[in-house]
C-alpha positions as CSV (number, residue, x, y, z in Angstrom):
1,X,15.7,10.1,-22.8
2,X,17.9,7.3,-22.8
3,X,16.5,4.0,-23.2
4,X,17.4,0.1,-21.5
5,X,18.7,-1.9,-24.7
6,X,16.6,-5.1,-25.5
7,X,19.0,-7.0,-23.7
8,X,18.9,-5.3,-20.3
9,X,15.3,-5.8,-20.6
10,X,16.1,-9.6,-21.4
11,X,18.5,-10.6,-18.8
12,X,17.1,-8.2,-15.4
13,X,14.2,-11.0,-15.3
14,X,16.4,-13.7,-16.1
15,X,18.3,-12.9,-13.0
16,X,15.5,-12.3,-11.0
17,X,14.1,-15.8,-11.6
18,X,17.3,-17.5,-11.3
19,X,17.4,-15.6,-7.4
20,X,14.6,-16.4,-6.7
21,X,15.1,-20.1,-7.9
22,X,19.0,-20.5,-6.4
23,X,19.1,-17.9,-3.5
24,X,16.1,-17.8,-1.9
25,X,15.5,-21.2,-1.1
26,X,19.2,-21.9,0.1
27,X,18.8,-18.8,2.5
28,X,15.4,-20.3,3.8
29,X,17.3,-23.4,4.5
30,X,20.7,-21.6,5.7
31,X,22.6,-22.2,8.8
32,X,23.1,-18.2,9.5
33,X,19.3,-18.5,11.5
34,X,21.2,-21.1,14.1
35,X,23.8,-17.7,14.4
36,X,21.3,-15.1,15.3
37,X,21.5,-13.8,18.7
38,X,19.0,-15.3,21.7
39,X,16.2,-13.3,21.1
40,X,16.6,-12.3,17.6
41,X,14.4,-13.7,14.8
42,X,14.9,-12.1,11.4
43,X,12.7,-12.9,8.1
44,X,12.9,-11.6,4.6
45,X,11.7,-10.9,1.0
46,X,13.3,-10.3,-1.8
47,X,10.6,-8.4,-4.8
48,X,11.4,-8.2,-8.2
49,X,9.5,-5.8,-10.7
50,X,10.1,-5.3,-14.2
51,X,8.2,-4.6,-17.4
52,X,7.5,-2.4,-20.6
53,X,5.3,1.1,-20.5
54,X,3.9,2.0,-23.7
55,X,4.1,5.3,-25.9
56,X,1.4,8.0,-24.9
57,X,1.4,11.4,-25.2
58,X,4.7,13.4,-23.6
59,X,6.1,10.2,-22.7
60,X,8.0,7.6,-25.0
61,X,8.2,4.1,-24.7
62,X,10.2,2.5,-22.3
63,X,11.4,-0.2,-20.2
64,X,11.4,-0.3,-16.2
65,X,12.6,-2.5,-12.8
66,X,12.9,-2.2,-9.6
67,X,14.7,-4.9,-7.5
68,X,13.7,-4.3,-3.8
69,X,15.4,-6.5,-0.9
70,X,13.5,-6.4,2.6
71,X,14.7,-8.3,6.2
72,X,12.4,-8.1,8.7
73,X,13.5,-8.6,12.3
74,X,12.4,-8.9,16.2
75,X,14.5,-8.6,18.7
76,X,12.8,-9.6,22.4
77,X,14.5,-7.9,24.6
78,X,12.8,-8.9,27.9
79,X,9.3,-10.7,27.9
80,X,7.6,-7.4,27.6
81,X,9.8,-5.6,25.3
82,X,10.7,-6.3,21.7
83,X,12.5,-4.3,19.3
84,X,10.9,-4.6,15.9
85,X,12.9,-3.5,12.6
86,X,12.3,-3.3,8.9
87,X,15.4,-2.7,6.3
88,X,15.4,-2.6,2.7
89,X,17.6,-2.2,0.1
90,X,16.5,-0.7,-3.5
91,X,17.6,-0.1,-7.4
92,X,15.0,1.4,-9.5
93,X,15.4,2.2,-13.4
94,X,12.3,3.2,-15.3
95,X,11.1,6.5,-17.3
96,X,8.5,7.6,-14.4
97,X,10.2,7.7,-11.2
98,X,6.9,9.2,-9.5
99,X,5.2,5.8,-10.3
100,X,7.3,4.6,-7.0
101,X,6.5,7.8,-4.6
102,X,8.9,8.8,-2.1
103,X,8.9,7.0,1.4
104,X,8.1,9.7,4.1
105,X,10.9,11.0,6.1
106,X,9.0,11.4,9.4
107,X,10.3,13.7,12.2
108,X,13.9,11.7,11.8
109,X,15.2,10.7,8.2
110,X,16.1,7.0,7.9
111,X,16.9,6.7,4.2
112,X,20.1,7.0,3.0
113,X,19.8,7.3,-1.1
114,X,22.4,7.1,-3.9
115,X,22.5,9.8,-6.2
116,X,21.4,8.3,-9.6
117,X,20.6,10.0,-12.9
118,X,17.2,11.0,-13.9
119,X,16.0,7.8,-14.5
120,X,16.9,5.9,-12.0
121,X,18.2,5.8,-8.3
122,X,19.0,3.5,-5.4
123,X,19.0,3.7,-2.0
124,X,18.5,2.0,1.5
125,X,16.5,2.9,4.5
126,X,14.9,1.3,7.8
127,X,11.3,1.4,7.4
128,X,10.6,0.5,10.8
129,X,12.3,1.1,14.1
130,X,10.1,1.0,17.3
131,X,9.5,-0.7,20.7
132,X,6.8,-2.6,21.5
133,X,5.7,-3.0,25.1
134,X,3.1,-5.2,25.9
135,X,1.0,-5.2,29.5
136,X,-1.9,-7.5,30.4
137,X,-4.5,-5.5,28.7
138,X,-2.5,-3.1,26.4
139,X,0.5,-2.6,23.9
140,X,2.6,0.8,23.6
141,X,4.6,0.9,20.4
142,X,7.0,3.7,20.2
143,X,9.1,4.8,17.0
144,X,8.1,4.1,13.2
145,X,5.5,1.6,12.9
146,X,2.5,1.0,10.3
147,X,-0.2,3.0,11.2
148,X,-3.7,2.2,8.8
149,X,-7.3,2.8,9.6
150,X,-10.2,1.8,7.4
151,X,-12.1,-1.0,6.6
152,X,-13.1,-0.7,2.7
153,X,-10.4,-2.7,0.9
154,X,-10.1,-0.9,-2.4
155,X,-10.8,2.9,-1.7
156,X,-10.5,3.3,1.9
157,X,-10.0,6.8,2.8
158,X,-9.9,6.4,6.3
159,X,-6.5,4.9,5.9
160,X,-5.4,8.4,6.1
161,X,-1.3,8.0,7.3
162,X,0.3,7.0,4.5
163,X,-2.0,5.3,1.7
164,X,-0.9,3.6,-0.6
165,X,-2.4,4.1,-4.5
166,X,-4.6,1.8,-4.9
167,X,-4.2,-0.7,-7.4
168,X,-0.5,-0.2,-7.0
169,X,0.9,-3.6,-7.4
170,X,4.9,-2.2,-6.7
171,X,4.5,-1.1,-3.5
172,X,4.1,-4.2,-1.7
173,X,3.7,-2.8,1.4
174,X,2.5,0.4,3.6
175,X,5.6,3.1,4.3
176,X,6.0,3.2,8.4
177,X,5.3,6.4,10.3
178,X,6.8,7.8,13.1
179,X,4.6,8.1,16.1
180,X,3.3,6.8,19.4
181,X,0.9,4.3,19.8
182,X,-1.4,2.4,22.6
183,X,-3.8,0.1,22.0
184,X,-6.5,-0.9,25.4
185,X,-8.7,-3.7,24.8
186,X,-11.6,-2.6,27.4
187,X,-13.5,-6.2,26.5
188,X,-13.6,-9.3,24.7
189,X,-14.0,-7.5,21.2
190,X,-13.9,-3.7,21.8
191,X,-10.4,-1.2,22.6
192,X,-9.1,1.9,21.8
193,X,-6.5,3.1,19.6
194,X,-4.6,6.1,20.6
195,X,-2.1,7.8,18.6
196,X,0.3,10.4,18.0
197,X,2.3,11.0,14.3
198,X,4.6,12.7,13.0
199,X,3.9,12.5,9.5
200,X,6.7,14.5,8.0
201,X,9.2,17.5,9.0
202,X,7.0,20.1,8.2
203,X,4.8,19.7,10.9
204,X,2.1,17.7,9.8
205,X,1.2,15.6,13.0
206,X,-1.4,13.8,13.5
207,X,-3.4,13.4,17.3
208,X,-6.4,10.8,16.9
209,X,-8.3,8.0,18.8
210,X,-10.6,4.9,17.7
211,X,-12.7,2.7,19.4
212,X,-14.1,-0.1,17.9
213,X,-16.7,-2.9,19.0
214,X,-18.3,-5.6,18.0
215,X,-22.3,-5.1,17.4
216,X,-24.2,-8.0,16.6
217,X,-22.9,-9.6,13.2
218,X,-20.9,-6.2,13.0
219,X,-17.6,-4.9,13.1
220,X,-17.5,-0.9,14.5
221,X,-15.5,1.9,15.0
222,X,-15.9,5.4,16.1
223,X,-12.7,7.6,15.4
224,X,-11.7,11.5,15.6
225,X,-8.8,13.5,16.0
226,X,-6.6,16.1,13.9
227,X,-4.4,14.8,10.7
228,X,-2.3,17.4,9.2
229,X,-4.2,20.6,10.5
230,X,-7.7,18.9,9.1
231,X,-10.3,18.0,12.3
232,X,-12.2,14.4,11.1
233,X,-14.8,12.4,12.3
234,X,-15.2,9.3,11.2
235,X,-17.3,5.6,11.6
236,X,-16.7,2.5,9.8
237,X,-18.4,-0.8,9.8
238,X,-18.3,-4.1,8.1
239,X,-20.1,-7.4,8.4
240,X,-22.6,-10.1,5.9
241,X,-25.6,-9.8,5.2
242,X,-27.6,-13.0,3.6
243,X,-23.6,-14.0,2.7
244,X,-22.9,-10.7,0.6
245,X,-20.3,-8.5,2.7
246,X,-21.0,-4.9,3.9
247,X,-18.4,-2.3,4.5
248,X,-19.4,1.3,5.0
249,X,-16.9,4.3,5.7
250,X,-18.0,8.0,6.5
251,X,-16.3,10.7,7.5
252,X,-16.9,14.9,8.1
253,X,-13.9,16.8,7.7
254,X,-13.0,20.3,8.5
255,X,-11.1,21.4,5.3
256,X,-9.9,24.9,4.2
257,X,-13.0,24.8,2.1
258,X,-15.2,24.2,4.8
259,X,-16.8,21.3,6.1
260,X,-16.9,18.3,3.7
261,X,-17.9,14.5,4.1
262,X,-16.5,11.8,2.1
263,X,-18.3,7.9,2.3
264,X,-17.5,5.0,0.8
265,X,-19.5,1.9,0.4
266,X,-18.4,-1.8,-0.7
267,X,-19.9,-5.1,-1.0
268,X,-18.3,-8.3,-1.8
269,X,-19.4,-12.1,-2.3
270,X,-18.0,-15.1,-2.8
271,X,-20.0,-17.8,-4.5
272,X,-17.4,-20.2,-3.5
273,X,-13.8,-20.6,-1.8
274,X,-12.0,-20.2,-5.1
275,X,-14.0,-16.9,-6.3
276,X,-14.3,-13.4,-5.1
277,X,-15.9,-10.5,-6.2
278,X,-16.3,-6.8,-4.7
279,X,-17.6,-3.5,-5.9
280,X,-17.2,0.0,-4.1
281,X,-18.7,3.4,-5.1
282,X,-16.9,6.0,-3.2
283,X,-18.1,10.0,-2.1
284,X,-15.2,12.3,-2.0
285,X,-16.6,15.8,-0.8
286,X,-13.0,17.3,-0.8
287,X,-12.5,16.4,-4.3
288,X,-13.1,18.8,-7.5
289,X,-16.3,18.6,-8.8
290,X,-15.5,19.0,-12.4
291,X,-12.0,18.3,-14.2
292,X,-11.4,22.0,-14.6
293,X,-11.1,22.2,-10.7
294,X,-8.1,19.9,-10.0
295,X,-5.6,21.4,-7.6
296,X,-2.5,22.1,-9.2
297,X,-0.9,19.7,-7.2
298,X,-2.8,16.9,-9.2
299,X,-0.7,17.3,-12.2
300,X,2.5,16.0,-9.8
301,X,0.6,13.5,-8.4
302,X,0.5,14.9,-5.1
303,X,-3.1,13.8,-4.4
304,X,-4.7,10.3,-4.0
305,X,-8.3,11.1,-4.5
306,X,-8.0,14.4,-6.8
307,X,-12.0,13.9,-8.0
308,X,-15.7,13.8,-5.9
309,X,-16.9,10.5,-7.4
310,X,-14.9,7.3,-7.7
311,X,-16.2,3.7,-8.6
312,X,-14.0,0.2,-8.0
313,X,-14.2,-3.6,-8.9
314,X,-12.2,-5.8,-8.0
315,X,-12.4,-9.8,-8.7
316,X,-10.4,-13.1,-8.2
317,X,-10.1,-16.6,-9.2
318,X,-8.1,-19.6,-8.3
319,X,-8.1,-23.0,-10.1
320,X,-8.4,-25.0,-7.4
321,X,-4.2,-25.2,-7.9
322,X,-1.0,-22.8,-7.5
323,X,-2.5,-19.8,-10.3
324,X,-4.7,-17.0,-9.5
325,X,-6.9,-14.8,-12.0
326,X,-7.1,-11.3,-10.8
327,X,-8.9,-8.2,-12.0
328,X,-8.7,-4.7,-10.3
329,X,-10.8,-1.7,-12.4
330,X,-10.8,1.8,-11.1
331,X,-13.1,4.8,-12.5
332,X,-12.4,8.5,-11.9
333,X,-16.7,9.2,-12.7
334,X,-15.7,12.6,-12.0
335,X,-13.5,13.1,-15.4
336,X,-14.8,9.6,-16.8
337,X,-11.3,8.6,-17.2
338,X,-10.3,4.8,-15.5
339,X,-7.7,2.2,-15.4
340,X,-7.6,-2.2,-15.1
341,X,-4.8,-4.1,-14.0
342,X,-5.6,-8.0,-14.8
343,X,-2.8,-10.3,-14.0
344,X,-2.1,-14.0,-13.2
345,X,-0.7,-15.1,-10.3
346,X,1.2,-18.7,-9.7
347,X,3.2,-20.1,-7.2
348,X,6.6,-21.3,-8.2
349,X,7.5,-22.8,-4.5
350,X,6.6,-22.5,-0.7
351,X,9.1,-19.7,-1.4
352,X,8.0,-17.3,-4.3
353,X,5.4,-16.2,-6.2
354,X,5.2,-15.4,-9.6
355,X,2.8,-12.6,-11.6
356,X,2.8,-11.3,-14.9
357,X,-0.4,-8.4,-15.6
358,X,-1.1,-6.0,-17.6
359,X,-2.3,-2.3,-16.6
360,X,-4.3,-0.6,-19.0
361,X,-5.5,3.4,-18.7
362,X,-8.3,5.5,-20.3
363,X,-9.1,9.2,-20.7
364,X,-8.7,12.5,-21.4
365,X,-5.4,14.0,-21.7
366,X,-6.7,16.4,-18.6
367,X,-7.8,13.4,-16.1
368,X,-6.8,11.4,-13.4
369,X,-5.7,8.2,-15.2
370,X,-5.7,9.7,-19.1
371,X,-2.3,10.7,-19.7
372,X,-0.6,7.7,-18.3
373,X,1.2,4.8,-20.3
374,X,-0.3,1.4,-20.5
375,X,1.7,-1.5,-19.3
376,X,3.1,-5.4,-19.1
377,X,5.0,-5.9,-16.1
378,X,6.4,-9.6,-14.5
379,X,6.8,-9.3,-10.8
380,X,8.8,-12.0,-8.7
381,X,8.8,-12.4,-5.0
382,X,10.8,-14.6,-2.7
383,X,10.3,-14.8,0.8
384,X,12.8,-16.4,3.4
């Protein structure tokens, strides 16, 4: 496979710092905002991501980058309608596409890519498109939104539309689905959710509703429905205890393979403002319960949680400045195979963030997390 040379690998972050220095801030500060119709506010970032994977089995060394440009935009159209949109532009190069999964289409297809060779490809695409109405005690969002359940930060299961890997730092943010939405608050701290989805054009749909509440020092919620032909039932809290957070998810599922139950539970403390630490240990009854029993699929990286047992850290630290320490560890305890992604974050400007890290993977050839590449990557994001 053909290779970047060592000066593409030089001079992509060169250009992305020099953006992010010379662009960004001039387009925070630009007149074209005064120009904007009444009504219309737009916002943007611009995400940078490069960095070197290195040799493992199958796969060869190799360089990757992604530059990413998003504008954000709401458009009130009378004082109960807005139009809310998302667009972003992309150019990917790197040896493992599948690293950056494909956005869903939904029931309509808003991308428009660029045919590319094999390793790499381009494209645009509006990642949200939908109107918001909102009444005295309710909103109704209609059109492709983001849609996430859950309450466990690391492994949460329950956000069942359109996950995101966790411990994915190049996906900055959740894909939008296609659906309709309404949201009743029924009290000072409890509502409903109500939605229908359209999670792709084959007929996956999803029809589910979630009340939550508030309970003493605790967050609630009750939610059921169908998702993509599978009945669920589901309830998640969070709250402290004695200053050490709780967050507990559970859900019974109706699966081709009978009924199963997945739960996940996380605690998290922070001695101080600048320091946090969380650990999760996570149930998945759907999952295989020995390597041997992977679904096919799991080889393409079709499934998030492939195994029954996971485990999760993840830690912070700031300086009391502008630079973060971070540490994210997840363990497949199923196949004993895991991966750590520690990285440093700093803040160049009001306007972008900087963060080099390093991702580093463990285990059998036949696992979860064995058979992919360690890596150093440099991510820069602007925001205007």
């Amino acid at each position: 496979m053909r290779k970047m040379t060592a000066g593409y690998t030089i001079i992509l972050p060169a250009i992305a710092v020099v953006f992010s220095f010379l662009l960004i801030p001039s387009m925070a500060r630009a007149e074209w905002r005064d120009e904007l119709p009444d009504g219309l506010r737009v916002t943007g970032r611009y995400f940078y991501a490069g960095g070197y994977t290195f040799e493992r089995p199958f796969l060869d060394d190799d360089t990757f980058a992604e530059v990413n440009l998003r504008l954000n935009g709401i458009y009130r159209i009378d004082p109960d309608w807005k139009l809310h949109f998302s667009y972003q532009a992309d150019f990917t190069y790197m040896q493992m596409i599948s690293m950056y999964p494909d956005q869903p289409d939904g029931l309509i297809d808003l991308r428009w890519p660029i045919d590319g060779k094999s390793n790499w490809r381009a494209g645009h695409a509006l990642d949200r498109l939908y109107l918001n109405y909102r009444g005295d005690d309710f909103t109704l969002d209609i059109g492709r939104q983001r849609m996430a359940w859950g309450t466990t930060q690391l492994l949460s299961f329950l956000d069942m539309f359109h996950p995101i890997r966790p411990g994915n730092p190049f996906v900055p943010e959740q894909p939008g689905t296609d659906g309709i939405r309404i949201q009743i608050q029924t009290g000072m701290t409890s509502g409903w959710d109500i939605l229908y989805a359209w999670l792709d054009k084959d007929g996956n749909e999803a029809v589910a509703a979630r009340y939550h509440d508030v309970f003493g020092e605790f967050e609630s919620a009750f939610s059921t429905g169908r998702i993509g032909g599978e009945d669920f039932v589901a309830v998640e809290t969070s709250g402290d205890i004695n200053d050490i957070g709780v967050r507990i998810e559970a859900a019974w599922r109706d699966t081709i393979d009978g009924d199963k139950w997945q739960v996940a539970l996380e605690s998290d403390y922070a001695p101080n403002s600048l320091t946090y630490l969380s650990g999760e240990i996570f149930y998945n009854g759907p999952g295989a319960a020995r390597p041997v029993d992977y679904d096919p699929e799991f080889l393409t990286g079709n499934i998030l949680y492939p195994a029954r047992w996971y485990a999760g850290v993840n830690c912070s630290h700031n300086n009391a400045g502008l630079t973060t320490l971070g540490f994210i560890g997840i363990m497949n305890l199923t196949d004993d195979s895991w991966f750590s992604d520690l990285s440093i974050q700093h803040s160049l400007s009001d306007e972008s963030d900087l963060r080099l890290g390093y991702q580093h993977y463990e285990g059998d050839l036949v696992s979860e997390y064995g058979a992919l590449p360690d890596m150093i990557y440099v991510i820069v994001s602007s925001y205007f």
